[in-house]
C-alpha positions as CSV (number, residue, x, y, z in Angstrom):
1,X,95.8,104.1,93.1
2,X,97.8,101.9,95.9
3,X,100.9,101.0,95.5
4,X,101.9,97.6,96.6
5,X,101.4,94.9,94.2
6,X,102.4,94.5,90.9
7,X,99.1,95.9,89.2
8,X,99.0,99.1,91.7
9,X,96.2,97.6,93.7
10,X,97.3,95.6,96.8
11,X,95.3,92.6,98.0
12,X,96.0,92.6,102.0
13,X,94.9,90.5,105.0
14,X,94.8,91.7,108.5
15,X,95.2,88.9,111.4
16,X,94.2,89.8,114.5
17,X,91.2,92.3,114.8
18,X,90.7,93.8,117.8
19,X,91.0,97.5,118.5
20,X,93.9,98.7,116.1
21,X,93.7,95.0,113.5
22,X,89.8,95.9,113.2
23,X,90.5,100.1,112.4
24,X,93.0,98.3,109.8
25,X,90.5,96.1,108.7
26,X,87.8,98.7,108.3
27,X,89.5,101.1,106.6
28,X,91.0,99.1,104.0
29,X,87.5,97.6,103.2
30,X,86.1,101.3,103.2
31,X,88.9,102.2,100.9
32,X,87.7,100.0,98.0
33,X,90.8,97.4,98.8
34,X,90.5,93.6,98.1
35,X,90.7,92.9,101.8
36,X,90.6,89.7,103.9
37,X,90.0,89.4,108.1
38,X,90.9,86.6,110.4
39,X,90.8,86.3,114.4
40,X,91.4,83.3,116.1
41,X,88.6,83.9,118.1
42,X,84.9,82.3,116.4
43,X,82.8,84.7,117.7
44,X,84.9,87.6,116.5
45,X,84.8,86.0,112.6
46,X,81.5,86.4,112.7
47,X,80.8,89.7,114.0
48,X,83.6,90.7,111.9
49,X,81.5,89.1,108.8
50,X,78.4,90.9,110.1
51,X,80.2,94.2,109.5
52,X,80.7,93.3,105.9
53,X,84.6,91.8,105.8
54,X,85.5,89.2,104.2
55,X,86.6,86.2,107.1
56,X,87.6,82.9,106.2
57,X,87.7,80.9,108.9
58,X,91.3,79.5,108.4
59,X,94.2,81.8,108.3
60,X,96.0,80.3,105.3
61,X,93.0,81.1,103.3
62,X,93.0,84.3,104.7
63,X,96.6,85.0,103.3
64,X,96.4,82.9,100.1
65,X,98.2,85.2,97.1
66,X,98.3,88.2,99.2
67,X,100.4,91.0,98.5
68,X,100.5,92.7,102.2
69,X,100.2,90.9,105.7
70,X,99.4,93.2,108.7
71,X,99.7,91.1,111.9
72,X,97.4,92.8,114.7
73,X,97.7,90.2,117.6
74,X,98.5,90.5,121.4
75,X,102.9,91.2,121.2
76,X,103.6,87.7,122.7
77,X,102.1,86.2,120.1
78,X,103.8,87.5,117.1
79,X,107.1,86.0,116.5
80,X,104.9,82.7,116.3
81,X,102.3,84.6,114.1
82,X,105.3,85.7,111.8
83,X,106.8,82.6,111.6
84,X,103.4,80.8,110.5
85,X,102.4,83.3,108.3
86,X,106.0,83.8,106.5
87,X,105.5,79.9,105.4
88,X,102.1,80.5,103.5
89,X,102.7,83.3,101.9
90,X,104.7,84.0,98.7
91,X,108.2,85.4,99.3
92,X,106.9,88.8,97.4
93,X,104.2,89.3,100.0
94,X,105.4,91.8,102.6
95,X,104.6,91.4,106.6
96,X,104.0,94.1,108.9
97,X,103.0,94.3,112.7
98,X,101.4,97.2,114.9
99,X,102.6,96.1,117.9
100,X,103.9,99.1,120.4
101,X,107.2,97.5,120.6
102,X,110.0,96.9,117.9
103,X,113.0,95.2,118.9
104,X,111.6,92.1,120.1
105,X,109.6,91.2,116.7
106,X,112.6,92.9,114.6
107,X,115.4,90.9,115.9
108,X,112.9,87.3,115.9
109,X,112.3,88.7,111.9
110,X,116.2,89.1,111.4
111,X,116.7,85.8,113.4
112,X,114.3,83.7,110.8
113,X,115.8,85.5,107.4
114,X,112.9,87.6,106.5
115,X,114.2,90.7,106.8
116,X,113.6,91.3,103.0
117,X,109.9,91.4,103.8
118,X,108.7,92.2,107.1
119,X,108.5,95.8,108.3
120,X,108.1,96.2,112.0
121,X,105.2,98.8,112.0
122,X,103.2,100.8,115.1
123,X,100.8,103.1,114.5
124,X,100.6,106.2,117.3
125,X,96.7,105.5,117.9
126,X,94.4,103.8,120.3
127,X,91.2,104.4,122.3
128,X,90.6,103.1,126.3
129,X,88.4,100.4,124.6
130,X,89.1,97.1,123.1
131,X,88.0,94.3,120.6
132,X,86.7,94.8,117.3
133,X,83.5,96.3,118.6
134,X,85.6,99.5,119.2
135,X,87.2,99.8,116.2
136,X,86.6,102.8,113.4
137,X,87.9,103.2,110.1
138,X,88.5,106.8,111.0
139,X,90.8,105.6,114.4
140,X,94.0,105.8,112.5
141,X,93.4,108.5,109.8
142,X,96.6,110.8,110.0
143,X,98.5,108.9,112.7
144,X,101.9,109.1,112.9
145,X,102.9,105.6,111.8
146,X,106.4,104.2,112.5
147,X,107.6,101.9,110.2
148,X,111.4,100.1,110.6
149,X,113.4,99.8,107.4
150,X,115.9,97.0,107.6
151,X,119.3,97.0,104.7
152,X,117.6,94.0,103.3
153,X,114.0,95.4,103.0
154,X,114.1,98.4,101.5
155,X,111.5,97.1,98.3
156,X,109.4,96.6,101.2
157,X,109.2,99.6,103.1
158,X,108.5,101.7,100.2
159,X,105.7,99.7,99.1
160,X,104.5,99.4,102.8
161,X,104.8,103.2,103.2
162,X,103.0,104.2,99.7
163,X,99.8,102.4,101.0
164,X,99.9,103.7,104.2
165,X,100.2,107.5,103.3
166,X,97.2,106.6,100.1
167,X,94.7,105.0,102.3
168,X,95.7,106.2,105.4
169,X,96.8,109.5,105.0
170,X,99.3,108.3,107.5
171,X,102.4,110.5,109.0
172,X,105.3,107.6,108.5
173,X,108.0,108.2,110.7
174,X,110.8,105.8,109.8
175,X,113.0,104.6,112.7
176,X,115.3,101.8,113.5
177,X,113.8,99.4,116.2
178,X,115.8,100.5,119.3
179,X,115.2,104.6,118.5
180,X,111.6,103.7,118.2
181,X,111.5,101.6,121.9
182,X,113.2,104.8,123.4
183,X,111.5,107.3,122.3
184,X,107.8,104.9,122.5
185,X,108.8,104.5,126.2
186,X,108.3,108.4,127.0
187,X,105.8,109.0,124.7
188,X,103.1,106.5,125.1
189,X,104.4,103.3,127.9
190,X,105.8,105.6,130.6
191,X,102.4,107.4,130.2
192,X,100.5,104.4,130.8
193,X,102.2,103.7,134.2
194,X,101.5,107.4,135.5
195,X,98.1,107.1,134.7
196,X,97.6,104.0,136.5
197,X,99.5,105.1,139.6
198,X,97.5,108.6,139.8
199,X,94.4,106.2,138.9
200,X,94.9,103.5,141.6
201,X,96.4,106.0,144.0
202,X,92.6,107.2,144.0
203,X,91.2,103.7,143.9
204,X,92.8,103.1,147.4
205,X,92.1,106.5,148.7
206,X,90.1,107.0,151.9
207,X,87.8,109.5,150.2
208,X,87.7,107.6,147.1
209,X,84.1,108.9,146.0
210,X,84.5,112.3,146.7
211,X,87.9,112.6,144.9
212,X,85.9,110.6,141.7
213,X,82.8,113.3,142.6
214,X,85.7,116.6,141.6
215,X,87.3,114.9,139.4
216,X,87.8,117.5,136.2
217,X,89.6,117.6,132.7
218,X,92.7,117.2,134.9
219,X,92.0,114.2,136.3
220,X,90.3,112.6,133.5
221,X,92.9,113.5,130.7
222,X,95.8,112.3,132.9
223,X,94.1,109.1,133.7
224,X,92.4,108.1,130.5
225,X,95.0,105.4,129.1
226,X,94.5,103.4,132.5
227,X,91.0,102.5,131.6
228,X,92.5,100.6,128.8
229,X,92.7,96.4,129.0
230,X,94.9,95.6,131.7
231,X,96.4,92.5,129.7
232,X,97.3,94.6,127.3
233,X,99.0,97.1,128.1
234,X,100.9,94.8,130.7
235,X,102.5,93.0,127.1
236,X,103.2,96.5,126.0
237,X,105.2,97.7,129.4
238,X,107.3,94.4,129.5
239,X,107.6,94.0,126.2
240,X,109.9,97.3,126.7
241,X,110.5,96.8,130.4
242,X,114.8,98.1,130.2
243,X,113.8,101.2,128.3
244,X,110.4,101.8,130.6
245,X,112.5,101.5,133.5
246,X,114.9,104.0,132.6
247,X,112.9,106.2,131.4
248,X,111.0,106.2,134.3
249,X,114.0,107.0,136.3
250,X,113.9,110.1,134.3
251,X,110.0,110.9,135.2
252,X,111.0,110.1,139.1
253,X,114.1,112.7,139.1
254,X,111.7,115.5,137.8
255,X,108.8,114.6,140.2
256,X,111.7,114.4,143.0
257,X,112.5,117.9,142.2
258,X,109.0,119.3,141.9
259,X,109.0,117.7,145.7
260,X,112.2,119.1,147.2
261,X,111.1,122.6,145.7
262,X,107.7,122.0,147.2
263,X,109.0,120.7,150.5
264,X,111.4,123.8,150.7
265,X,108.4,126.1,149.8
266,X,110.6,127.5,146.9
267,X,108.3,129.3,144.9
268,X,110.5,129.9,142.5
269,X,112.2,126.8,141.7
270,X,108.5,125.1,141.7
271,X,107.6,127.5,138.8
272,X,110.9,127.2,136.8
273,X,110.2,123.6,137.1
274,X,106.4,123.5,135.7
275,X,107.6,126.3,132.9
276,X,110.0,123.2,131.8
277,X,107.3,120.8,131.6
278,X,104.7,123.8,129.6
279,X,107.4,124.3,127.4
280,X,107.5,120.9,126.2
281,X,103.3,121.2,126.3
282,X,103.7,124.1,124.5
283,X,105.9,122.3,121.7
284,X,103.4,119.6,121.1
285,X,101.2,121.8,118.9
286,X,103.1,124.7,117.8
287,X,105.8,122.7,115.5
288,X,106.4,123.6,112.2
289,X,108.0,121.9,109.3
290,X,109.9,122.6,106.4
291,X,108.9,120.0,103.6
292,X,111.5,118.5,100.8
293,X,112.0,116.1,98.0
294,X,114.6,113.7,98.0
295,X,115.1,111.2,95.3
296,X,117.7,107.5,95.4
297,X,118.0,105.4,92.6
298,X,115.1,102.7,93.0
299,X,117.7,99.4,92.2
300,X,121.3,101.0,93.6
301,X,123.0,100.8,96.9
302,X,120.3,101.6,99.8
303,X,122.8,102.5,102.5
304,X,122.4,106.2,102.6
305,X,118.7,106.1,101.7
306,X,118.2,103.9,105.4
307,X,120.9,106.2,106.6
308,X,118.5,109.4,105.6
309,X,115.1,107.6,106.6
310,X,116.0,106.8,109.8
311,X,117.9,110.2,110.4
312,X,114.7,111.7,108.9
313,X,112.4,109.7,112.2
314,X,115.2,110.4,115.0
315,X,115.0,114.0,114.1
316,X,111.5,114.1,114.3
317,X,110.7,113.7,110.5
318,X,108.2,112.1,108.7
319,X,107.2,111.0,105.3
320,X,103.4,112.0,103.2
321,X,104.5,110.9,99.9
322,X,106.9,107.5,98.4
323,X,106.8,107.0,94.7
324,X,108.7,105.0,92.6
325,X,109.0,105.4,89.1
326,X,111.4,106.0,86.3
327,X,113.7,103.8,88.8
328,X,113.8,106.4,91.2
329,X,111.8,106.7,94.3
330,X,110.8,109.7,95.7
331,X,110.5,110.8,99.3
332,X,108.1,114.3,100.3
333,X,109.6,114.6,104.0
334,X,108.6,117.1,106.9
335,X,111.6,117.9,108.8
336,X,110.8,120.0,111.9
337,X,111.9,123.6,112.1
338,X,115.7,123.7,113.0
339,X,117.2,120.2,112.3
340,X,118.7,120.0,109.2
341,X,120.0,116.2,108.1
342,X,123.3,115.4,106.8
């Protein structure tokens, strides 16, 4: 059963459905869910239609009585989306995004008093394709998905989480906005620019074809991202252009070292250098977690259950179960082996 609406069974629309909205879309529809679609684009409706979705042509038919919003569009466009949507839809209906920025979206939420109901949200997924055409109902299955509590929208976020880890299976990290842009910035934007300066340092090269011609795993894992849309993943690098930056100061004072130990012919340091970097390689798939329960009264005080959710993401956490009953709800957490929260 989904949790999200007042009978258990959410009704949700998904605006926006291009790579990530459409996956959304999909899945939902796949799942059994009473699910609406709408894209401001004609031609998408109806190839969205074609695939068996529901797709009204206007959005506020789209979002009539519906009990979850996800907003999917390019990042520019969603304070507007939010503010268009939050004034056709019941006060009860909560709003979510995907967008690969927070703080922007959370502080135009905060700024228009809907705070109560809107739950910045980014799942850690994508493909080097675009449009709906692309999109899978499997794209997203497991995904690490950040969602950002606010004081006010607790309600919310529990009922937002619940349907993600049900039809999802999702991983939610919870995180305030600014933790989220920090840590995104390293882990998927700064990533993006590497990729397309390794990519387009070969574009320009001399012997462009015969680089291309031994190209191997190497080459290909380190550049995939940069055959994404170029449009898009411009939004996504100045929609988090301060913390992009300075994390890419930190990128440049590593490669700067792996240089100077080069230049000097320092074996040594070169190698102390790339164990660093295989360490943190190495880390990516050898974590291991130590899973709890924690329980907060469902109507009291939510102060130290945001204090312990976003603790929980910034430590590297995540959630796979939110249930509320008996007025409590009821967290099953992963905490990574070694941090302990309190």
């Amino acid at each position: 059963m989904t949790v999200g609406a007042a009978n258990g069974q959410a009704r949700v629309a998904v605006l926006g459905t291009g790579l990530i909205g459409g996956s959304v879309l999909l899945r939902l529809r796949d799942a059994g869910l009473d699910v609406a679609g709408w894209d401001p684009d004609p031609a998408t409706r109806r190839y969205a239609a074609e695939r068996g979705v529901v797709v009204p042509d206007a959005l506020e038919e789209a979002v009539a009585g519906r009990d979850v919003v996800f907003l999917c569009g390019p990042l520019p466009t969603l304070p507007a989306m939010l503010t268009r949507v939050a004034g056709v839809t019941d006060d009860r209906c909560v709003l979510t995004d995907v967008g690969s920025t927070k703080a922007d979206v959370s502080t135009a939420a905060t700024a228009q008093g809907l705070g109560h109901r809107f739950v910045p949200g980014h799942p850690m997924a994508g493909a080097d394709r675009a449009g709906l055409a692309a999109a899978s109902p499997a794209l997203l299955d497991g995904a690490a998905w950040v969602l950002c509590p606010a004081p006010t929208g607790m309600a919310a976020f529990r009922r937002l989480a619940a349907l993600l880890i049900d039809v999802f299976h999702a991983q939610v990290v919870p995180m305030s906005a600014p933790e989220h842009d920090t840590a995104a910035a390293l882990a998927s934007h700064v990533p993006h620019l590497l990729a397309g300066a390794l990519a387009g340092a070969v574009q320009r090269a001399a012997l462009r074809d015969a680089v291309l011609a031994l190209a191997a795993g190497s080459f290909s894992d380190g550049t995939r991202v940069a055959g994404g849309p170029p449009a898009r993943t411009a939004n996504m690098l100045l929609g988090n252009r301060d913390r992009v930056l300075a994390e890419l100061g930190a990128v440049r004072n590593v490669l700067d070292e792996l240089a100077e130990a080069l230049a000097a012919g320092d074996a040594g340091a070169l190698a102390a250098r790339l164990d660093e970097a295989r360490a943190a390689r190495a880390a990516l798939g050898a974590r291991s977690y130590t899973t709890h329960r924690c329980e907060f009264p469902a109507s009291a005080e939510h102060a130290g259950e945001l204090a312990y959710l976003r603790e929980l993401g910034a430590a590297g956490g995540h959630l796979t179960g939110c249930r509320v009953e008996a007025g409590a709800v009821t967290y099953t957490a992963h905490l990574p082996t070694g941090p302990t929260l309190g």
